[in-house]
N, C-alpha and C positions, 0 to 999 in steps of 0.2 A: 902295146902296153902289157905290161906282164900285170902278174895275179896283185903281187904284193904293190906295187907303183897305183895300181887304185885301190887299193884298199887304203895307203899313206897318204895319197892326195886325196881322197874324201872326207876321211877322216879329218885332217887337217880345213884343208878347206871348207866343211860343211861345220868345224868347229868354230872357224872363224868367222863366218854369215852369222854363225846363232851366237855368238859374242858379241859380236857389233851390234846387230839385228836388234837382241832381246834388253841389250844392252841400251840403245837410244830410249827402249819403251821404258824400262828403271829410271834414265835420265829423265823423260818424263811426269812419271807418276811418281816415283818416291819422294815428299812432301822437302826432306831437307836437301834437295838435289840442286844445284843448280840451273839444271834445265827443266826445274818443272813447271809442270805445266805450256809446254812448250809448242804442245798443240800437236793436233796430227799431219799437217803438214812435216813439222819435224820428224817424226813417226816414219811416214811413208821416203823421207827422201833418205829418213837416217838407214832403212832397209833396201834403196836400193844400193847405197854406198856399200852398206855390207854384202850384198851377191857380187858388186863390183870387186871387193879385195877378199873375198874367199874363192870367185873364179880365177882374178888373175892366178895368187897364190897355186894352185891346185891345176889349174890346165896342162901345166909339161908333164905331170903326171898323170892321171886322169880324165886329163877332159872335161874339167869340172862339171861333170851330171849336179850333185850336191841336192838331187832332189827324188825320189824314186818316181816321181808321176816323168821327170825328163828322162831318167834310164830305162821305165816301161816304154814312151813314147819314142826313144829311138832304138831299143831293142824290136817293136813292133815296126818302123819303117828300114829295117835292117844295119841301121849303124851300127849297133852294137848287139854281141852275140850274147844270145842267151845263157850262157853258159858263165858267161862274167855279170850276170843282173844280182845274182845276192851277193856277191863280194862288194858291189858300187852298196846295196841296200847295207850290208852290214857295217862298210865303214862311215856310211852318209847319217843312221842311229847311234853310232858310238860316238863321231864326231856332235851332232847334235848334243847331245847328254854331255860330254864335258863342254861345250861350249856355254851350257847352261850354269853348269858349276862354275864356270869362271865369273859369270856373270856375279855368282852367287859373294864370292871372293871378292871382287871387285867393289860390289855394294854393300857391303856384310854387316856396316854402320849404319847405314841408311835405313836397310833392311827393318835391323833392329829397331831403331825412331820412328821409322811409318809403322811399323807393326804394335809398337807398345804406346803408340801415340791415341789419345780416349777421342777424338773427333773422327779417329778412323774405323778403332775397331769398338767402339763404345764402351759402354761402365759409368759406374760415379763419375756424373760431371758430364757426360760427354756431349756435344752439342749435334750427336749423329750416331742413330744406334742402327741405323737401316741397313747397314754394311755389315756388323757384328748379326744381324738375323739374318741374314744371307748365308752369311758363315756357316754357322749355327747350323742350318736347313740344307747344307750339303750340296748349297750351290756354288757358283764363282767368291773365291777368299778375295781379301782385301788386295795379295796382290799375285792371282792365277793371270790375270794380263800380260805381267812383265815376261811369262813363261808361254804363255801358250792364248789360242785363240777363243772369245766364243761371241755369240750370237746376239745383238741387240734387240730383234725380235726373237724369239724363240719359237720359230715353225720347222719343223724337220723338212718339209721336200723342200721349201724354201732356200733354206743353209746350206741344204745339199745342190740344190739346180747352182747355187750362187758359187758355190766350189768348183762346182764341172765347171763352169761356163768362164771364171777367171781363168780356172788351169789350162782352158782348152788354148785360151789367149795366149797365156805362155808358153806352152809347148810348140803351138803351130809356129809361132812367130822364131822359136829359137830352130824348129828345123829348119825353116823357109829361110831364117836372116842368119844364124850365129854361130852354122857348123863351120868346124875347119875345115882344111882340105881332104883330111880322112870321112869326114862326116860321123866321127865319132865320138865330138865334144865339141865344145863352143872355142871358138879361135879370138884373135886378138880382139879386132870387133865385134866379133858377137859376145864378148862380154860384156862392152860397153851396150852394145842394143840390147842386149836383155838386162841390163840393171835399169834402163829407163825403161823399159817394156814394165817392171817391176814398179817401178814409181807409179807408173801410168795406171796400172791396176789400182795401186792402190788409192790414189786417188779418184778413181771412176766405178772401181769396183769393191772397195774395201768397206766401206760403211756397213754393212750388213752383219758380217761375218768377222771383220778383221783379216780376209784374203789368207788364209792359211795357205795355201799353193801348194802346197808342199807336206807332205805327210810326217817325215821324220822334223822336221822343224816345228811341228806341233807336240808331237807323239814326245821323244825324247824329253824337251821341256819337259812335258807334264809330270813324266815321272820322276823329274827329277824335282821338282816342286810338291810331290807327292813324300818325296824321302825327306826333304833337307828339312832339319828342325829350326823351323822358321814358327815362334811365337803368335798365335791368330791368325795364321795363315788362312785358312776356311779350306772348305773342299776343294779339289783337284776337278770336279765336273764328269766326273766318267764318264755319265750318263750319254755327253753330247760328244766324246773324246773320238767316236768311229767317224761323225762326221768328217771333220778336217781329215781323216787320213784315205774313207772311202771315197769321198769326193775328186779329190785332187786324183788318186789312182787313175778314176775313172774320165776324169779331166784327159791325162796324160795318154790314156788309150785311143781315146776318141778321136784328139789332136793327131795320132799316129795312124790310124784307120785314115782319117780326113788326106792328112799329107800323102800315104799310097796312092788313096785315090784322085786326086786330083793336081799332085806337085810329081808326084813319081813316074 
C-alpha cells in the first residue's frame, strides 16, 4: 500500500463510519427525526453498520485501520510499519471531522428545531431548564452526544478502565479474527466480525462511557461541534475529551502486547 492509498482509504473510510455512526445517534436524539427516540439498541446496531460500510469501503485501499488504537495495535504486533502510523493517524482525524460535517448538513434542520426548541434548551415557558444549566456550566450541550462520547457516571479511572477494557476487545479480536492474508488490515470477514464485535460492545460494554473505541471518532467530532455555529449548543466537554482518546490508545496497545505474547 503506498503513502497516498492510506491516507485516501482512511480518510474516506473513517469519514463514512463517522457519518453513519454519528449519524443514527442525530436520528435518534434530534426531537423532529424520525427515529427518535429509537433507543440504544438502535444506537449500537446503527454503529456497527457503519464500521461495516466504512471497512468494506476502504480495505482495497488501506486496510481499513479507521481507528488509531487498531493501527497502534497492529503497528505493535508487526503488521503494520511504523513508519506508515501517522499517515493511517492523519487520514483516520480528517476523515472523522468531515464525517461529522456531513452529519452536520445532513441534519442542519433538525439541528436548528432541537436547538431552538424551550423544552430542550430552556427559557420562557420551558417545561425543562436542567439541560440549558448544563449548558450554561460548561458541561455536555444539548446535543455533544450526537458528536462525541461522555460519561453517565462521571469517575475518571472508571471511564478510563471502561475504555481500555472495550478497546482491548476490539483490537484482540480483530488481530486474532479480521486480518487479511497480509495481516495488515481487516479482510473480507473480518469486517463483518468486527462490526458485530462492535455491536457486541456496545451493547455489553457501552452503558458507561458510550464505548468511544476509538479516539479520532471522538476527538474529531468534538471539534467539530466545537466550531459549527450551532445555536445552544452547550460546551464541547474538554475536560473529559483525553479520556476517550487515552483510553482506547492504551486499549490498542495492550491488545497488541497481549496478541505477541500469546497469538504470536
Amino acid at each position: 500500500m503506498s503513502s497516498s492509498d492510506i491516507f485516501i482509504g482512511e480518510t474516506i473510510g473513517t469519514a463514512v463510519l463517522t457519518l453513519l455512526g454519528c449519524g443514527v445517534v442525530a436520528g435518534v436524539l434530534l426531537k423532529r427525526s424520525k427515529a427518535f427516540d429509537a433507543g440504544w439498541l438502535a444506537i449500537t446496531f446503527g454503529w456497527g453498520f457503519a464500521v461495516l460500510t466504512g471497512a468494506y469501503i476502504s480495505a482495497p485501499l488501506s486496510g481499513a485501520h479507521l481507528n488509531p488504537a487498531v493501527t497502534l495495535g497492529l503497528a505493535i504486533s508487526g503488521g503494520t510499519e511504523w513508519g506508515d502510523v501517522p499517515i493511517y493517524f492523519l487520514g483516520q482525524i480528517l476523515g472523522a471531522m468531515i464525517g461529522a460535517v456531513l452529519v452536520w448538513f445532513a441534519y442542519v434542520g433538525h439541528f436548528q428545531a432541537h436547538l431552538t426548541d424551550r423544552a430542550v434548551v430552556g427559557g420562557p415557558g420551558a417545561q425543562d431548564t436542567k439541560k440549558a444549566d448544563a449548558a450554561q456550566a460548561g458541561a455536555a450541550g444539548p446535543v455533544l452526544g450526537i458528536f462525541s462520547t461522555g460519561p453517565e457516571i462521571r469517575n475518571t479511572a472508571q471511564n478510563l478502565v471502561t475504555e481500555i477494557i472495550a478497546t482491548v476487545v476490539l483490537v484482540l479480536a480483530i488481530l486474532t479474527q479480521g486480518l487479511n492474508g497480509e495481516g495488515k488490515g481487516l479482510g473480507v470477514i473480518g469486517v463483518l466480525i468486527t462490526a458485530l464485535v462492535v455491536v457486541g460492545i456496545g451493547l455489553s460494554l457501552g452503558g458507561p462511557t458510550g464505548y468511544a473505541i476509538n479516539p479520532v471518532r471522538d476527538l474529531g467530532p468534538r471539534i467539530v461541534h466545537a466550531l459549527l455555529p450551532l445555536p445552544n449548543k452547550g460546551g464541547s466537554d474538554w475536560g473529559y475529551a483525553w479520556i476517550p482518546v487515552v483510553g482506547p490508545l492504551l486499549g490498542g496497545a495492550i491488545a497488541g502486547g497481549i496478541y505477541e505474547i500469546a497469538f504470536a
